[in-house]
C-alpha positions in Angstrom: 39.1 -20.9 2.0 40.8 -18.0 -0.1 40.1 -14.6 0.9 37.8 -13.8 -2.3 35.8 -16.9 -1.4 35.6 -15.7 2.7 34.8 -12.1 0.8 31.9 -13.5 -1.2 30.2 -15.8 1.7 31.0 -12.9 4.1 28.8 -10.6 1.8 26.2 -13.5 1.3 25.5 -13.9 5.1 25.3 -10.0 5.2 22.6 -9.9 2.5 20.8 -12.8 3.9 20.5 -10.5 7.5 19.4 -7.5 5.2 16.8 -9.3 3.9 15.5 -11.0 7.3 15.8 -7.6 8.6 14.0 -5.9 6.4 11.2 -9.2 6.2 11.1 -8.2 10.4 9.9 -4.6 9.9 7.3 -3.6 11.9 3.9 -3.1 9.7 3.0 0.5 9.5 -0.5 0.9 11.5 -2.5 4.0 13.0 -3.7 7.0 10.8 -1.5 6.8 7.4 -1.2 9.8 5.0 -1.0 7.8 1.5 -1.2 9.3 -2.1 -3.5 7.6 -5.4 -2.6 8.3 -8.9 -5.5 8.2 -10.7 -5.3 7.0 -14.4 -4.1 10.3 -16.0 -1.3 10.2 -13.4 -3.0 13.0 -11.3 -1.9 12.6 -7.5 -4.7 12.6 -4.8 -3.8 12.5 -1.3 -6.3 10.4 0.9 -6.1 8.8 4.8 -6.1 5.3 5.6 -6.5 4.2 8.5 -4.7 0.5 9.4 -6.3 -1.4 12.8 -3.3 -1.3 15.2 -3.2 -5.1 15.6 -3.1 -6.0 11.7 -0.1 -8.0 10.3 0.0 -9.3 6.8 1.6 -12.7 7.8 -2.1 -13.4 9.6 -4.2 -14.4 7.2 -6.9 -12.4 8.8 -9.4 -10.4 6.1 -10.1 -7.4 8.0 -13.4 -5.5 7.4 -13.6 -2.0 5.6 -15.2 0.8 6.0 -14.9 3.9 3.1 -16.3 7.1 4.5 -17.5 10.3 2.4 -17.0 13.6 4.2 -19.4 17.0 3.5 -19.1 19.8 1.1 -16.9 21.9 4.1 -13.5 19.3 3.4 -13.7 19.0 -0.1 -10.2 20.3 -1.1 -9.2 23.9 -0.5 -12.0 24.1 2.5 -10.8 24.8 6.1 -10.8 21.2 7.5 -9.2 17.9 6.4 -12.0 15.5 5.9 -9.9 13.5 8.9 -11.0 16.3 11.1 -14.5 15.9 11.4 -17.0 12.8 12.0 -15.6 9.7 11.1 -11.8 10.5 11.5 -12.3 11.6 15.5 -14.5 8.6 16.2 -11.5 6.3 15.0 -9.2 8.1 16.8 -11.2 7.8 20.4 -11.3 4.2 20.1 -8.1 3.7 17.7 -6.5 1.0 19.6 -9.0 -1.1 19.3 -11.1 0.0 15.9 -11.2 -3.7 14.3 -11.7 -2.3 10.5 -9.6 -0.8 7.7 -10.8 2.9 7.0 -10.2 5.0 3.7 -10.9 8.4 4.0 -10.8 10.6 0.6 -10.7 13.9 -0.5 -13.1 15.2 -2.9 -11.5 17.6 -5.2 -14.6 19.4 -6.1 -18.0 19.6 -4.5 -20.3 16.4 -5.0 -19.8 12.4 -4.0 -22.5 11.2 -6.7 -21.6 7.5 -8.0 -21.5 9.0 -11.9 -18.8 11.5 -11.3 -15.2 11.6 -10.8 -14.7 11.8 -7.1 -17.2 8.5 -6.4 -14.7 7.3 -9.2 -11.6 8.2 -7.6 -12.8 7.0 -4.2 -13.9 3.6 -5.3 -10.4 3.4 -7.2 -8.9 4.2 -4.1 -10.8 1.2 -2.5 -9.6 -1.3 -5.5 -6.3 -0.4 -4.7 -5.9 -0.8 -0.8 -8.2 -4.5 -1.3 -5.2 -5.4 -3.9 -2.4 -4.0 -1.4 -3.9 -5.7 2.1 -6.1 -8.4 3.7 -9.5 -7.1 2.9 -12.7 -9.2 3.5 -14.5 -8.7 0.2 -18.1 -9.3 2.1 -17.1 -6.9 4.8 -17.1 -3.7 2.9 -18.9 -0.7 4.5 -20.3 2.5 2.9 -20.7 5.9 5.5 -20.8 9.4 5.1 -22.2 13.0 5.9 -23.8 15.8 4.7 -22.7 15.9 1.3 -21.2 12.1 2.1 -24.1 11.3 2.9 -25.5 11.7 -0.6 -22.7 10.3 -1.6 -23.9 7.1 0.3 -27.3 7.0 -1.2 -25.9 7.6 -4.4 -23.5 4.8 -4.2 -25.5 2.4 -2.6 -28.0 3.1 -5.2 -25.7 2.4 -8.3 -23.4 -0.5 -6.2 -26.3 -2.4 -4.2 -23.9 -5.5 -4.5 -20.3 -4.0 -3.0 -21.4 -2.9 0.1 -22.2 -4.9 3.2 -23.9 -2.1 4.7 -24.7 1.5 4.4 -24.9 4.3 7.3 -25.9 7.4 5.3 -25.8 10.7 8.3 -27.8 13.7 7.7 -28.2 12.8 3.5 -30.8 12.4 1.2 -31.4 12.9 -2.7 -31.3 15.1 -5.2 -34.6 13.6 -6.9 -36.5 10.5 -6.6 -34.4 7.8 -5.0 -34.6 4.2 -6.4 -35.5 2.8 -3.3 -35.9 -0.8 -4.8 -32.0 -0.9 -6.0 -31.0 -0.9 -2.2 -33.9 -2.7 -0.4 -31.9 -5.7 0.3 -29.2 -3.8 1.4 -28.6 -3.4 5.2 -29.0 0.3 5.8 -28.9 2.8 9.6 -29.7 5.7 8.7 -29.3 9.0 11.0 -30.6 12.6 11.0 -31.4 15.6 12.9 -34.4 16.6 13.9 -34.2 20.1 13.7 -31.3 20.0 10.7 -31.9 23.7 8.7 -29.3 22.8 6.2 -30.8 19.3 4.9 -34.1 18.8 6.0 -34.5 15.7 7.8 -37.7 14.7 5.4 -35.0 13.7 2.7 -33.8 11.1 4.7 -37.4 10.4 6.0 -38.3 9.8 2.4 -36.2 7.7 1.1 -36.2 5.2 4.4 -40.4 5.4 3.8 -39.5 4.3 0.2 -37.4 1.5 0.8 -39.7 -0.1 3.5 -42.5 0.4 0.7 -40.1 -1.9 -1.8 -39.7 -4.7 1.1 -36.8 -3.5 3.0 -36.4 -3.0 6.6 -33.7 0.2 7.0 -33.4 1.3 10.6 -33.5 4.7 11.3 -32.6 7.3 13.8 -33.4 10.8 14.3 -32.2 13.0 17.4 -35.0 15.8 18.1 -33.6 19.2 18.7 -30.6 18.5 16.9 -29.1 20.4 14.1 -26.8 19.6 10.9 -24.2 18.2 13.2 -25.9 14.4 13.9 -22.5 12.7 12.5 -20.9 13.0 16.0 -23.5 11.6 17.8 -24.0 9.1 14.8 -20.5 8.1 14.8 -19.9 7.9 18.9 -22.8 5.1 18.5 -20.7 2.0 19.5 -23.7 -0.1 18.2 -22.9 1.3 15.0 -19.6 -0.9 14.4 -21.4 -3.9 16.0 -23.9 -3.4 14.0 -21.8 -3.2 10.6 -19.5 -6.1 11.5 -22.9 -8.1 11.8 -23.7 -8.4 8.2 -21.5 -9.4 5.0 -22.3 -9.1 1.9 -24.8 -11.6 0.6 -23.1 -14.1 -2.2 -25.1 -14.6 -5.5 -27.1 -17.2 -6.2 -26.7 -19.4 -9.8 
């Protein structure tokens, strides 16, 4: 073989072992810190978290869960919305936490399904179902405080996305349209002694859907303030509870 020929299969076998290499690397998992351009090209920074023991060559959909955080993370406040609620409950358990989770930033006050942070957030959910194994029926809604308006909202507007919805310490600006969500699964936690949103918001709306024909659970903590999301969140029955329902398929 001449030298340009031993050159050329030399470099062959070379990019072959790149590529198999590069095939081999490990899939990132954990807490990722990932960036969305939005359709103006704006750039919006937002956590995902990838279950430890996901690989893309399994074809394993994994379940979802897109979490809404209060007013006190929206950008420019003192926390990332990682810090508080939903982001430490992941990390306690993070070796085994079985679902996907996206965690947003709004970039002003307010999660409500016809403005542009519910639009970013939901855009943010297209793109990591198009970019991983997602289970389409699997897709959880959660949040708090402002979140968990958010979550009403949502729900209310999307009754058909979401598997489930665990709204913490929410409610609703005005009369909720309890019949839009009555078929969809819904926990529901509060306070008791919450002075910042009164726990009769979330009463309210759970009396109103079990008026339209559905059967929310709910869960109040006496003597407990604003913060319920922690003890909401460190609820293992909560995940059980989410990874027990999937999102019911239309009928013809």
């Amino acid at each position: 073989m001449s030298p340009a020929r031993l050159l050329a299969a030399g470099l062959g076998a070379l990019l072959a072992l790149s590529a198999a290499r590069a095939d081999d690397k490990p899939m990132q998992t954990g807490f990722l810190d990932r960036v969305h351009k939005d359709a103006d090209g704006k750039e919006v920074r937002y956590v995902l978290f990838v279950p430890l023991a996901y690989s893309p060559k399994v074809d394993k959909p994994y379940p979802l869960i897109l979490f809404l955080h209060g007013a006190g993370e929206t950008l420019g406040g003192q926390k990332q919305p990682v810090e508080v609620g939903f982001g430490p409950a992941i990390k306690k358990q993070e070796k085994t936490f079985p679902f996907f989770a996206i965690i947003p930033q709004a970039q002003t006050r307010g999660w409500q399904a016809d403005g542009p942070n519910a639009a970013m957030a939901l855009s943010i959910l297209d793109e990591v179902q198009k970019g991983f194994s997602i289970d389409a029926n699997r897709l959880y809604l959660t949040g708090l405080s402002m979140g968990g308006f958010g979550t009403w909202s949502l729900a209310a507007k999307y009754p058909e996305r979401f598997a489930a919805i665990a709204p913490i310490c929410g409610g609703s600006r005005g009369d909720y349209p309890a019949d839009k969500v009555k078929d969809v699964p819904c926990w529901c936690f509060h306070g008791g002694a919450d002075n910042v949103v009164p726990p009769k918001l979330s009463r309210d709306i759970v009396k109103g859907i079990w008026a339209a024909g559905g059967h929310p659970n709910y869960t109040e903590y006496p003597g407990v303030g604003h913060n319920s999301w922690d003890r909401a969140y460190g609820t293992a029955d909560l995940y059980d509870w989410f990874l027990g329902h999937q999102r019911k398929q239309k009928t013809k």
